[in-house]
N, C-alpha and C positions, 0 to 999 in steps of 0.2 A: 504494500500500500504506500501511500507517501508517504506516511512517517517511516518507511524502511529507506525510500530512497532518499529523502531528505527532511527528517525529523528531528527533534533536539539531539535522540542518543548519537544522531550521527554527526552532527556539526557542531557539537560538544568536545567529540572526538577527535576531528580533524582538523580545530583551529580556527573556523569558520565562525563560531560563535564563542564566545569566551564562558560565559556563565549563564549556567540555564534558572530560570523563573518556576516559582509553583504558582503564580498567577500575575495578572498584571498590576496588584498594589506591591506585590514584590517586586517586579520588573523596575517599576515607577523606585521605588526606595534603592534598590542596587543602582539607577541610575546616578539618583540625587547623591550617595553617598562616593560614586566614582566621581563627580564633577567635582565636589565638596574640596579634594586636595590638587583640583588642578585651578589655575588661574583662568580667568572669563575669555581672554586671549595671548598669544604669545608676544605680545607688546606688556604682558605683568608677568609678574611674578606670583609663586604661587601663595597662598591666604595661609598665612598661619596662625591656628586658634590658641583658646588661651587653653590652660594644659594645668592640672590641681595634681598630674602622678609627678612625682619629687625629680627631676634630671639625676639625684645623686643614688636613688633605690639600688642594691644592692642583692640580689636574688640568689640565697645559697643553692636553690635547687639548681642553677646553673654549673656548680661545680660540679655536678652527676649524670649531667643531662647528655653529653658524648661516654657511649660507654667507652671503658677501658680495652677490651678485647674489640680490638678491630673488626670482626666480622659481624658483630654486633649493629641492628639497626636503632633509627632513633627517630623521633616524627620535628622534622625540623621547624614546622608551625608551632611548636611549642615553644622550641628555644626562641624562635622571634618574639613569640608572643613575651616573653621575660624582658625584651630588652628595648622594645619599643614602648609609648604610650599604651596605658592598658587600654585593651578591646579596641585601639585603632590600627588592625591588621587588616584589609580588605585584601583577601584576594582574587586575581586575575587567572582565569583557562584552567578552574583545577582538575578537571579530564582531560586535558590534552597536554603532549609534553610532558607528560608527568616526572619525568626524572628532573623535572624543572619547575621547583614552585614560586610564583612571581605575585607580587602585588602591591600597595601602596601600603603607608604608613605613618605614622608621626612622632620626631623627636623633639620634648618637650614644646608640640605644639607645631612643628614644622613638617610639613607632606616630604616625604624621602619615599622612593624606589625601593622596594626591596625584591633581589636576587639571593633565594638559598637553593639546595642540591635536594634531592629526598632518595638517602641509603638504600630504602625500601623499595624502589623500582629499580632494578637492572644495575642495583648498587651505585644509583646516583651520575654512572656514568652520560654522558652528555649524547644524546640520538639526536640524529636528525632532526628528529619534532623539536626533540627537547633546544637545538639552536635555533632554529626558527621562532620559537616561544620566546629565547630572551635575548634574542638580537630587535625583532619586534617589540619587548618589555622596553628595553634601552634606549628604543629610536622617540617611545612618546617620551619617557621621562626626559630626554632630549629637548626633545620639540619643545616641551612646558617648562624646563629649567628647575626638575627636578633631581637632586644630587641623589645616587644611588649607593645604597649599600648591598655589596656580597658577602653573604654566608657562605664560605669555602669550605666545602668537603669534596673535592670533584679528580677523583680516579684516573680521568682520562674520557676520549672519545670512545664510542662505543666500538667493538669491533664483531667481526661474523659474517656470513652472508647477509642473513637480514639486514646489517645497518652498513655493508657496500651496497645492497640493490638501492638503498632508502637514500644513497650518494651522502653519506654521513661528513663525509671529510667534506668535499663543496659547501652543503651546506650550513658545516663549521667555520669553512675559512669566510663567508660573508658572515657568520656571527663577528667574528674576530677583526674582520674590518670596521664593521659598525660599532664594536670598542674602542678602536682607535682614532676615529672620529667622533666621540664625545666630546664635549665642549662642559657638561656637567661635571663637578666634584665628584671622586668614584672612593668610596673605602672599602677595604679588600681584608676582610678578617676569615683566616684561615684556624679553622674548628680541627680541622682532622687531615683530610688528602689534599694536596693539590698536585697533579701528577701530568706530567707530556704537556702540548700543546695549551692540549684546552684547560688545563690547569696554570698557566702560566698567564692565559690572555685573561683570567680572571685578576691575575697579582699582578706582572710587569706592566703597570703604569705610571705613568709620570705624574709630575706638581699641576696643580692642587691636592693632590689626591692621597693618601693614607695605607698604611699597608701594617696591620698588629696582627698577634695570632696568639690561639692559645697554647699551655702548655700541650695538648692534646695534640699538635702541629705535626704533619710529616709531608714534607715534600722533596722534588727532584723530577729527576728525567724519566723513573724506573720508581715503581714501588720498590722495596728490597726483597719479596720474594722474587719477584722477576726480573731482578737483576743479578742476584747469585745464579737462577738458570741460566741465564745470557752469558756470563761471566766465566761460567766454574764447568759451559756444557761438558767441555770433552774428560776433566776430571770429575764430574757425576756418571757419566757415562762408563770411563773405566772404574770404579769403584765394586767393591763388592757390596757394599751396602751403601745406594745411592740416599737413601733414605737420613741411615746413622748422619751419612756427611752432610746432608741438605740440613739436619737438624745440628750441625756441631757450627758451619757454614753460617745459617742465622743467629745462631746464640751468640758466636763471637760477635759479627753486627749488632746486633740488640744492644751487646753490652755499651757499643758508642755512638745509637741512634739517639739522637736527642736535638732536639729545635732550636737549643741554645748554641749549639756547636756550629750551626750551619746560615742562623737568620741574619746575619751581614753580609754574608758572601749572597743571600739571595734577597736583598733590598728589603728587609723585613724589619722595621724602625721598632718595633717593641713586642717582646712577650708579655701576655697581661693576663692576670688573675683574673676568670673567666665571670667574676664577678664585678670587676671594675668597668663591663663592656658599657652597660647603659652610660654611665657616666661621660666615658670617653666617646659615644655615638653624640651623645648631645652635643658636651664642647665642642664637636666638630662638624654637627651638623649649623652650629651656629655661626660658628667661622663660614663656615661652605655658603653659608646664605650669603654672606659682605659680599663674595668674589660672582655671585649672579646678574648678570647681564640678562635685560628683557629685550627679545627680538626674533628674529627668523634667525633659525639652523640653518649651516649652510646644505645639509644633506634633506632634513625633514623627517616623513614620517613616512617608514617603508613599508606595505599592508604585508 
């Protein structure tokens, strides 16, 4: 019927519609409530309300909230929801994309972008969909002079058949242009992975722009399981017990894996007590407002 050929489940799914309605006073409200953080046009800046949750709140469940054991999933709407204005999370396409959760937000009172990962589909790694979700996220908060915050826990691009037929890397690399053409403030706070590529285009950016992590932090070129295989293949291979060595292999790395050892050689200006994040989003969301110029992007807003 036509809801099979083009009904909510399907243009929910495919990016076509971002967020679906259980009627039209809902529709009407998710509208009023997406316009609420953007400005009336790109000649302003966006409205920032007045704001009673404290900029300095301190949330200890955030020191728990990435677990410890890396294979470990975690719902990343939660840790935002800690470190943003309470209850002003909206978000953006949450069926589609989904290794990509995108939406608006407010620090003490100021509309920000927010970009986090979600572990829990495909291990957060970056698909196809999932660039075209926040290369698209990117380009309005753009357009409207919205400065954006990343939640980084991001693995890498996806890999397989599935996400070569889906031309994953293409279109990765126009997510990763449309980063580099941002004219908005970007902060780059790294929760857990940031790995290859697409874990770099979320960190290596330049001034104005912020780059903390927690102590929970690991990145590189290579996870380090898959980089002892790459490394060590032909002595795992001759080995009689490829296993013993793969497990004797990582223990010794383990023992000198750590964020502090590494975050200057990779532009990483501060390891922060996972609970000082709020504090530090706001001071710099506040800063980030000064450096806001109202006007036309030079690129716009890409559908």
């Amino acid at each position: 019927g036509k809801d099979e050929l083009g009904g909510v489940a399907v243009h929910t799914e495919n990016g076509a519609v971002d967020n679906p309605a259980d009627d039209e006073e809902d529709a009407f409200s998710q509208i009023a409530r997406f316009l609420s953080y953007l400005p009336s046009s790109v000649w302003e800046l966006p409205p920032v309300a007045s704001c009673d949750d404290p900029s300095d709140r301190r949330d200890e469940e955030l020191l728990s909230i990435v677990p410890r054991e890396r294979r470990r999933v975690y719902d990343p709407r939660r840790l935002v929801g800690h470190i943003v204005d309470r209850d002003s999370f909206f978000e953006i396409g949450p069926r589609w994309g989904r290794t990509v959760v995108t939406g608006f937000a407010r620090l003490a009172g100021r509309p920000v972008g927010i970009v986090a990962m979600d572990p829990s589909v495909w291990g957060g790694a970056l698909t196809a969909d999932g660039a075209d979700k926040l290369r698209r996220h990117a380009d309005v908060c753009n357009t409207f002079h919205l400065p954006i915050v990343a939640i980084v826990d991001q693995p890498g691009f996806a890999i397989g058949t599935q996400a070569e037929r889906a031309a994953t890397i293409r279109r990765g690399v126009t997510l990763i242009a449309a980063l580099y053409q941002l004219t908005v403030p970007f902060f780059s706070l790294i929760v857990r992975r940031a790995f290859g590529v697409a874990g770099a285009a979320l960190v290596d950016r330049g001034s104005p722009n912020h780059r903390a992590a927690w102590p929970s932090a690991d990145w590189g070129s290579l996870p380090l399981e898959g980089g002892i295989e790459a490394a060590y293949r032909r002595d795992l291979a001759a080995a009689d017990d490829p296993d013993a060595l793969r497990a004797e292999l990582l223990g010794r790395f383990e023992a000198v894996r750590s964020p502090f050892r590494t975050a200057e050689p990779f532009d990483i200006e501060e390891i922060i007590d996972p609970r000082d994040t709020r504090p530090m989003l706001c001071e710099w969301a506040a800063l980030a407002y000064r450096t806001l110029v109202p006007g036309k992007t030079a690129t716009g807003f890409r559908p």
